[in-house]
C-alpha positions, -999 to 999 in steps of 0.1 A, spaced: -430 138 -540 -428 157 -509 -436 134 -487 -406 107 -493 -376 117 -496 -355 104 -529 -320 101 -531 -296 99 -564 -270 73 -565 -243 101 -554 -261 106 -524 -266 74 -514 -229 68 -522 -214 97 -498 -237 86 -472 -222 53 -473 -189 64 -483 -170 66 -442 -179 34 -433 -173 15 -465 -142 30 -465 -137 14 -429 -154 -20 -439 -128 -24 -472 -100 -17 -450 -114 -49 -429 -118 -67 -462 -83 -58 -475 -67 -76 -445 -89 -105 -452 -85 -107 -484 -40 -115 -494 -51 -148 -507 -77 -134 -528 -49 -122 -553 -22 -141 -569 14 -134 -564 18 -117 -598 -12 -89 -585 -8 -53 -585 -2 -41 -550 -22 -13 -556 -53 -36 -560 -56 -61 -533 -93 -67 -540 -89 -70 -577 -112 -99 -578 -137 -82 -558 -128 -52 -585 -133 -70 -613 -170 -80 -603 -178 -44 -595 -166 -36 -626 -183 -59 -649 -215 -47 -634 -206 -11 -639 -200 -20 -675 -231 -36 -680 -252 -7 -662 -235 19 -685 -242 -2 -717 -280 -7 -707 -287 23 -693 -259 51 -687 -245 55 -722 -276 54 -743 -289 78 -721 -259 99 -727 -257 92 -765 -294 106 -766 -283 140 -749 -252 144 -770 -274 138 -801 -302 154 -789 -293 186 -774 -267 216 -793 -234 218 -786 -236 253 -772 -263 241 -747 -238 211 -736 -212 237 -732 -232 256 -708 -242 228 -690 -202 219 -683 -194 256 -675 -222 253 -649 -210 223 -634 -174 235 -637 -184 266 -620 -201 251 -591 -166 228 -587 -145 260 -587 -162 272 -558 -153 237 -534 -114 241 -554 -111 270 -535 -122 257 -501 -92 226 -515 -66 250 -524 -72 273 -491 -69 236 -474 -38 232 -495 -21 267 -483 -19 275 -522 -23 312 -523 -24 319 -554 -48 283 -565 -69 298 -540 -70 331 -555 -77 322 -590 -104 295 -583 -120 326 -557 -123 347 -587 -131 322 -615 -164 316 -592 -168 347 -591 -164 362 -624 -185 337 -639 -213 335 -617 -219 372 -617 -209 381 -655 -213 344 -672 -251 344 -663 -246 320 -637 -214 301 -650 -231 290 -683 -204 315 -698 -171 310 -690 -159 347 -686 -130 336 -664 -112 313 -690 -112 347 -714 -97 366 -692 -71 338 -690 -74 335 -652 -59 298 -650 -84 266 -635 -71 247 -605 -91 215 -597 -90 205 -562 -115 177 -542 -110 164 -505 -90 136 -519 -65 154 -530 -64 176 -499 -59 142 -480 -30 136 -501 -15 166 -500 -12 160 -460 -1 127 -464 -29 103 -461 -18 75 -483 -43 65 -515 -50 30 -501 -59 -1 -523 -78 9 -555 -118 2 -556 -147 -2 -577 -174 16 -565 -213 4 -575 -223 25 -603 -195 54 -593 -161 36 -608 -127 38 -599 -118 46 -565 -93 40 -536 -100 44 -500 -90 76 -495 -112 89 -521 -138 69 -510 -137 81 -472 -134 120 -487 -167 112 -507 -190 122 -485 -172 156 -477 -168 167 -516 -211 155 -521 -212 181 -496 -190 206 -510 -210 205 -540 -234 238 -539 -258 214 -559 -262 194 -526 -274 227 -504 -302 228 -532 -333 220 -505 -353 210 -535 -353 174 -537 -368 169 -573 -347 202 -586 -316 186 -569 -319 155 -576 -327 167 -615 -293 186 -616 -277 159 -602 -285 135 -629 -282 163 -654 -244 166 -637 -242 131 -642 -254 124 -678 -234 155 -693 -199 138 -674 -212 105 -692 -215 123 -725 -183 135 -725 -164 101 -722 -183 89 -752 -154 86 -774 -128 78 -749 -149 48 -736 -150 36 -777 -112 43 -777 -106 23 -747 -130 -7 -762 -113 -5 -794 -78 -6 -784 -75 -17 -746 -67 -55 -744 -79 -60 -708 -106 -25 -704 -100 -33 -669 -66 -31 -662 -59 0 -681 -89 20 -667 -69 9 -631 -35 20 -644 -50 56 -660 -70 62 -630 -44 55 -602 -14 75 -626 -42 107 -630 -51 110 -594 -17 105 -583 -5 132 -607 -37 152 -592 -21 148 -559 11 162 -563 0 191 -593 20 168 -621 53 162 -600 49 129 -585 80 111 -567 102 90 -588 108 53 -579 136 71 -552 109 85 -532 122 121 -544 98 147 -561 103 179 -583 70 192 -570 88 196 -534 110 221 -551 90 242 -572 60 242 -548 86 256 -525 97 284 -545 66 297 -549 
């Protein structure tokens, strides 16, 4: 398998991901009459969306979320736990690169040592040392380092096979794929293998939310939109976001710090 290369999805995503960022941008202009007057701003293409998502949704029930049942029913819980601590682990190390982005001193700190402390004493982050010694996790991608200096979300997207998106997330894509330690991996079947193992784990975890959601959400689509634009906005400004005034509590307390 040496001799071709084989990319995952993900890859193939964050390779794409700068100039369909600039290509939806083209679209969105295009695209007013697309969406009725009663649309969310926030989701200009939702016709376009909606498409996207069906065929998500109907790659996740055929393939994604047996696979993922499988694993959950398949493998102990204190294996899955390891696998998330490793995964969680490997994101610590890019929140720090975020939070150093960010000028959040103390973020930074906490996500340097988490890395740290539970590669070298959790066997490789399958332990999560760091949590015991209640030194707290701060979560940080590209996207939200983009917001934090302003770049506006831009209109909400469905991505092929990746979900919910906007273009700022989508054009800082490529940059977290990178960021990932798993992507430095020169490997390509033992990257490509963790990858999906990354993957499948994430999917496992949602099991029960996505049974929630098809159990209680009139329209699946609209309130995936709605939690997904209110989390990442919340991710943006660290829970403070600005009230319908433009003003924000997180300008304060980030301040006194």
């Amino acid at each position: 398998m040496k001799e071709q290369q084989v990319m995952t999805p993900v890859h193939d995503a964050a390779r794409g991901g700068l100039w369909r960022a600039g290509l939806v941008l083209s679209v969105v202009v295009l695209a007013g009459c697309a969406s009725g007057p009663n649309a969310d701003p926030r989701d200009p293409l939702e016709p376009l969306n909606r498409g996207m998502y069906q065929f998500n949704d109907a790659v996740d029930r055929a393939v994604v979320k047996p696979v993922a049942t499988a694993y959950r029913d398949v493998l102990p819980s204190p294996v899955r736990t390891g696998v998330t601590n490793f995964f969680a682990n490997l994101q610590d190390a890019w929140s720090f690169v975020n939070n150093a982005l960010q000028l959040k001193g103390e973020a930074a700190g906490n996500s340097f040592m988490r890395f740290g402390v539970n590669t070298f004493l959790g066997l490789g982050g399958v332990l999560d040392i760091a949590t015991e010694m209640q030194i707290e996790r701060h979560t940080e991608d590209f996207g939200q380092t983009l917001g934090y200096w302003g770049v506006g979300a831009g209109p909400y997207l469905v991505l092929p096979l990746l979900g919910p998106s906007t273009v700022r997330d989508t054009a800082a894509l490529p940059v977290d794929v990178q960021g990932n330690l798993v992507s430095g991996i020169n490997d390509i079947p033992a990257r490509n293998s963790l990858t999906g193992l990354g993957l499948v784990n994430r999917r496992s975890r949602l099991l029960d939310a996505t049974k929630m959601l098809d159990q209680v959400a009139l329209d699946p689509y609209t309130f995936t939109r709605d939690a997904f634009l209110q989390r990442r906005l919340n991710d943006v400004y660290d829970g403070y976001p600005p009230d319908d005034n433009g003003s924000s509590s997180f300008v304060e307390d980030y301040s006194a710090q």
